[in-house]
C-alpha positions, 0 to 999 in steps of 0.5 A: 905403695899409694897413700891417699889422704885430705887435709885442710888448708889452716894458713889464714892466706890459703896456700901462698908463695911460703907454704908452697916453697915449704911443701917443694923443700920438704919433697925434695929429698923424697923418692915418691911422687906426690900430687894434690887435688883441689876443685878437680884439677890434679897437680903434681905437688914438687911445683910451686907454680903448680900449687900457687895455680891452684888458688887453695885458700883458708879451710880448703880441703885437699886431697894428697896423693903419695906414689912410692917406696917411702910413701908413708913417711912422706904422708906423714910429713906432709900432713904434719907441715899442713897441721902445722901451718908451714911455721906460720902458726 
């Protein structure tokens, strides 16, 4: 299954080293791959020197890409840490 969808960078330092940290934790028990695209480049989002690459700040929109058997939970798990703020709120 192939999940597309955008969310919007809320974090007032855009995608820094704690949100990046945060979105490689949560993916780590996950069986899907997940990639984020940002300004046209494509990354694959279990990196954090990948996602600190792309320079994502405030009100940044991103497209997540999820590829997988458990592609939708981890759509929504992602999508709820960007709405959330990573814990930063």
């Amino acid at each position: 299954m192939k999940l597309v969808h955008k969310v919007k960078v809320k974090n007032a330092l855009g995608l820094h080293t704690r949100p990046a940290a945060a979105i490689v934790k949560l993916l780590q028990p996950r069986k899907s791959y997940v990639y984020f695209t940002y300004k046209d480049e494509t990354i694959n989002a279990r990196s954090i020197m990948s996602i600190l690459m792309l320079a994502a700040r405030k009100n940044s929109q991103i497209t997540v890409t999820v590829e997988g058997e458990d592609a939708e939970m981890t759509m929504q798990h992602i999508v709820k840490a960007f709405e959330e703020e990573f814990g930063e709120k």
